[in-house]
Each structure stands twice: as C-alpha cells, then as structure tokens.
C-alpha positions as CSV (number, residue, x, y, z in Angstrom):
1,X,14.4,7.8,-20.3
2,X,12.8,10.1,-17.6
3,X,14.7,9.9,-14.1
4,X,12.0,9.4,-11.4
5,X,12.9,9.8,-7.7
6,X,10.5,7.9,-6.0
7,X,9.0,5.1,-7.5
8,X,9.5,2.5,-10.2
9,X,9.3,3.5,-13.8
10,X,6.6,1.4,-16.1
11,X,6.3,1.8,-19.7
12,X,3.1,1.7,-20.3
13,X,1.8,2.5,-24.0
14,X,4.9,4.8,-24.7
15,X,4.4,6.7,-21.4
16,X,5.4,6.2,-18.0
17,X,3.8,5.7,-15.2
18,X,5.4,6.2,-11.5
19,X,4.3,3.4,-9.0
20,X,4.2,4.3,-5.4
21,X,4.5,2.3,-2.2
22,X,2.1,2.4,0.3
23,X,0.5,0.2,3.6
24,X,-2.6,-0.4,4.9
25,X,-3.5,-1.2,8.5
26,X,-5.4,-3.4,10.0
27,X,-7.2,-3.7,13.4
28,X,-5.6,-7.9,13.5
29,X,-3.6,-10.4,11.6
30,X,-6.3,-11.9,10.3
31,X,-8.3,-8.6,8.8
32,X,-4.9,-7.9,7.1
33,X,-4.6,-11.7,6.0
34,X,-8.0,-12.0,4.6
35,X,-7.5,-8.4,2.6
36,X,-4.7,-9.8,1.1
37,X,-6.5,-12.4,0.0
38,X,-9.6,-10.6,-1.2
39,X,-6.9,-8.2,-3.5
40,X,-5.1,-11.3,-4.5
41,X,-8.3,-12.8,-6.2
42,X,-8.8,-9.2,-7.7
43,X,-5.3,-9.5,-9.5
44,X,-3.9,-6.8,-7.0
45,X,-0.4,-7.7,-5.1
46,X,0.5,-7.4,-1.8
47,X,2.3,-8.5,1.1
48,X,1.6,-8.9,4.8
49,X,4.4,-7.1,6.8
50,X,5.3,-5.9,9.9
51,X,4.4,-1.8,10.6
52,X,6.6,0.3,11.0
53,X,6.4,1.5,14.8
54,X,5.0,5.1,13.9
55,X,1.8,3.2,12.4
56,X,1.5,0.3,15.1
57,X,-1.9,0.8,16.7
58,X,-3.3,-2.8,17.9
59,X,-1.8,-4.9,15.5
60,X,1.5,-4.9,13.9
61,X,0.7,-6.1,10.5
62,X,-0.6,-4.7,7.4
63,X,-0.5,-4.8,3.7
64,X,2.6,-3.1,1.7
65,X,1.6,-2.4,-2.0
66,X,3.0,-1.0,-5.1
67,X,1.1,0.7,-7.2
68,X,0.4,4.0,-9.5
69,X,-2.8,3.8,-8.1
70,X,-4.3,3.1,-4.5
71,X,-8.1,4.0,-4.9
72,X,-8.8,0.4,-6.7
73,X,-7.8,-1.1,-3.3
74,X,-9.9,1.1,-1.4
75,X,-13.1,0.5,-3.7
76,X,-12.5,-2.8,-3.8
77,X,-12.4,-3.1,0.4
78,X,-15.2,-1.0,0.5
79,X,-17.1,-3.1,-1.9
80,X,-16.6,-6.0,0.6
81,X,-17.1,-4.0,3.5
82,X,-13.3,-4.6,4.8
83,X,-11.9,-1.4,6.6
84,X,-8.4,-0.7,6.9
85,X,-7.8,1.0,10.3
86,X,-5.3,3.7,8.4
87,X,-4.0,3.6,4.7
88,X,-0.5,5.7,4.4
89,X,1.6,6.1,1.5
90,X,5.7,5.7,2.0
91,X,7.2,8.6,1.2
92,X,11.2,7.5,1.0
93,X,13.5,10.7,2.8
94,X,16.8,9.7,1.4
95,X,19.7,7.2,3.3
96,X,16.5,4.9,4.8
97,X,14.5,7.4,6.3
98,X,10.9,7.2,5.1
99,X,8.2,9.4,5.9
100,X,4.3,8.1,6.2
101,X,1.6,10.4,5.0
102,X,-1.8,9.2,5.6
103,X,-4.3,9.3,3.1
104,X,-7.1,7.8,4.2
C-alpha cells in the first residue's frame, strides 16, 4: 500500500487515486443550495457548510467536496451558468491548521 499524506486513498483498477478536499463559494445560501442540488442530480457529492472565516465574503456557506478531480464540477456549473464566487482547495498544515489555495 502507498502512504498518502493528504487525501484518501481509492483503488481504482489496481491504481490509486488521491481524492482532495475542496470548497466552493457562493454569493448566498441559496446559490450554494441550488449547486448542491444541480451536482447531486449529476451523481457528484457535496455538502453545504459554513466557510471558514478566511473565505467569508457575503455569504458564509459554500459547498465542501471530495474529489480526485474538481474540473467536472466547474464544467458542469458552467454548463448551467452557476458561478461560484471563489473555488479553493484545502490544503491540511498538520495538528488542524489548513491552508486555502484558490484555484479558480
């Protein structure tokens, strides 16, 4: 077994693949409710949190996903014409500090 530091480890066709966590912001509650929604129907899981206060803008909600890969989200909102205000990939520090790097 191959020891991954960040992530979760999937075996997937006798490889791995490393899942990262990431959010995506919204401008309101109800943006952030109805992306979750849209993903949901695509077979894509989330969850509505609160942000962390680094990322809070106008609205303290977003989505928190784990995936290996974010772009399907992003095609998929842009495909609907839903745009997140700030999409950032958690980037855990060690002892419960994380870091947010934003990627789109």
């Amino acid at each position: 077994m191959i020891a991954v530091s960040e992530g979760v480890e999937r075996e997937l066709q006798g490889g791995y693949k490393v899942e990262k966590e990431y959010i995506m912001a919204f401008s309101s509650f109800y943006k952030a409710a109805y992306g979750r929604d849209v993903l949901a129907e695509a077979g894509i899981k989330s969850s509505l949190r609160k942000l962390p206060v680094q990322l809070i803008k106008s609205c303290s909600t977003g989505l928190y996903l784990r995936t290996d890969s974010i772009q399907s989200a992003i095609e998929i909102f842009q495909r609907k014409q839903i745009a997140p205000v700030g999409v950032y990939e958690i980037q855990k520090q060690g002892r419960g500090k994380r870091n947010y790097e934003q990627i789109k």
